[in-house]
N, C-alpha and C positions, 0 to 999 in steps of 0.2 A: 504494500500500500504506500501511497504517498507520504512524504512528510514532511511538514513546515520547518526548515532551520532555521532556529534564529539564537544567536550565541550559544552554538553547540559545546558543550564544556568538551566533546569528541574532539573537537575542530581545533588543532594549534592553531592554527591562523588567527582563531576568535582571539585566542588569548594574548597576541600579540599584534594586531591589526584593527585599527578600525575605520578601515577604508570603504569610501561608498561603494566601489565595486566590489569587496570584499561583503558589505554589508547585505548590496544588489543580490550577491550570490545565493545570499543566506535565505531571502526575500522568495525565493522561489521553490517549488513544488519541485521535488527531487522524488522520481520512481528509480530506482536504479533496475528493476528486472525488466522496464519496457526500454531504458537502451540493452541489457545484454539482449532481450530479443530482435530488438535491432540489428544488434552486430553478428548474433547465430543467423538472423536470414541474409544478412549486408543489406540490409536497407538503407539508406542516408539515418547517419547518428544527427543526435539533436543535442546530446550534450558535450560530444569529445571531439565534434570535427575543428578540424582546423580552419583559418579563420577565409583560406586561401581556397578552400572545397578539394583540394589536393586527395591523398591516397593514404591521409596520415590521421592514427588513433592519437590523441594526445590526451594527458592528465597532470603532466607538468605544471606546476603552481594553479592548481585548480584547487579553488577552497571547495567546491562540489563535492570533489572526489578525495579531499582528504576529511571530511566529515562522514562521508559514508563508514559501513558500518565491513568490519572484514567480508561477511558474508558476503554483502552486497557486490565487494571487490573481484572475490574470489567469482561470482555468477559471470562478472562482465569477463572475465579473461577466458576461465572457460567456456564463455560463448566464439571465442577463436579460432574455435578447433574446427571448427563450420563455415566461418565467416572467408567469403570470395573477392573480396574486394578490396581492401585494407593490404596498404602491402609496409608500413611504415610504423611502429606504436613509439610511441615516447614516453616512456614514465620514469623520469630522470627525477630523485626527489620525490616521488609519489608514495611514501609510504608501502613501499613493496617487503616483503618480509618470505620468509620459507614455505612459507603456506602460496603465495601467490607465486613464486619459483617454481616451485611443483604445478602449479596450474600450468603457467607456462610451458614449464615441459613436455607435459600431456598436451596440451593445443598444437604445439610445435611438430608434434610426430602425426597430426593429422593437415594441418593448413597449409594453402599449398600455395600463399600470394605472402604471406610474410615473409619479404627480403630486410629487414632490420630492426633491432630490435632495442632499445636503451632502456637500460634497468643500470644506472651509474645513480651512487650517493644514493644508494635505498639500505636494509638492512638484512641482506641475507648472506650468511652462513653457510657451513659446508652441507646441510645435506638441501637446501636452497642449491647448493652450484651444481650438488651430483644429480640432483634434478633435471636442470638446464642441460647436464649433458647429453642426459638419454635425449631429449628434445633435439637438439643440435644432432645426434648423431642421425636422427630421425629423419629430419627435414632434410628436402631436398629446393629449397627456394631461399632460407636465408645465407645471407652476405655480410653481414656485419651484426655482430653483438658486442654492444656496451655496456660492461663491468664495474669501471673503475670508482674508486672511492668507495667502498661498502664500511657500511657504519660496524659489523660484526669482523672475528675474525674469522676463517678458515682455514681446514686444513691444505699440508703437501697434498694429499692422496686427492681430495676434492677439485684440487688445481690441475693434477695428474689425470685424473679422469676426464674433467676438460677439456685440455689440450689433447688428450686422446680423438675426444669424439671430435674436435674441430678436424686434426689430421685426419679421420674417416671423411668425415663434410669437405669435399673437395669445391664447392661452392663457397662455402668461407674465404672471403679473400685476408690477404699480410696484414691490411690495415684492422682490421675486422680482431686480431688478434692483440692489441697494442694494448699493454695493461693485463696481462694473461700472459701465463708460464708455454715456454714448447718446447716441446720433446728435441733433445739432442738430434743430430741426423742420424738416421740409420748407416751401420756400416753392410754394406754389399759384401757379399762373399763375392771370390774372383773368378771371372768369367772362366775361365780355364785351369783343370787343375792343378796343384805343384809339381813339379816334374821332382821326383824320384829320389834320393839322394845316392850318389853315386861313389 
């Protein structure tokens, strides 16, 4: 159901802002399950497009979407896993946590239009990354995912699983890895074998 925000004690921004567009935001009737259905059928979103009508999910400094409620978060992402049209999401800052990781990762091994992904400066943790990787190893359309700055730590082995499944994702481009561990290069065995000793 809908719900009125108005200085959500949820909402960090309330408690630090009190800006009329900040306030405008609050002002409004927030469904969050009629954008995830939105974005499961790719219909034109009404809360997260960008402002250019481009190809791109955005929630980046959105007091909207940092008062919603996890559930509500976690509905819109797994509605991704569907969604045809969307090739670009931004949630740089958005309150993204391990729980929404895992979402991703599951959307990611079905979606087949998301080429980029930013989840930079949120706070997810190793089993948040080993998430992402099953996803990444999954997808056959993204190019770039963005990492850097997480507010938790993680581990080697989560980082290692990572850069595994990136090396699987031959789609992944170099830049796409900047801020993410990679694997040493492989040594070849040699094409012909040792002659004998003699």
């Amino acid at each position: 159901p809908a719900a009125l925000l108005a200085a959500d004690p949820r909402c960090a921004s309330c408690q630090a802002s009190a800006s009329s567009e900040h306030d405008a935001a609050h002002s409004k009737r927030v469904d969050w399950a009629v954008e995830a259905a939105a974005v499961a059928a790719s219909e034109p979103l009404t809360l997260c497009a960008t402002p250019s009508g481009d190809l791109t999910f955005s929630v980046t400094g959105n007091p909207l979407w940092q008062a919603a409620t996890e559930a509500e978060r976690l509905a819109v992402v797994d509605a991704f896993a569907t969604n045809r049209v969307v090739e670009s999401v931004e949630m740089h800052s958005a309150a993204a946590n391990d729980a929404i990781a895992r979402a991703w990762g599951r959307a990611l091994g079905t979606n087949q239009t998301i080429t980029s992904l930013n989840l930079e400066s949120n706070s997810i943790s190793s089993a948040g990354i080993e998430a992402l990787a099953d996803g990444v190893r999954a997808s056959g359309q993204l190019r770039q995912l963005k990492l850097a700055n997480q507010h938790k730590p993680f581990s080697q082995q989560s980082e290692l699983k990572l850069a595994e499944a990136m090396e699987y994702n031959i789609s992944l481009s170099a830049p796409a890895a900047r801020h993410l561990p990679r694997l040493p290069p492989r040594r070849c065995p040699p094409l012909t074998p040792p002659r004998p000793p003699q």
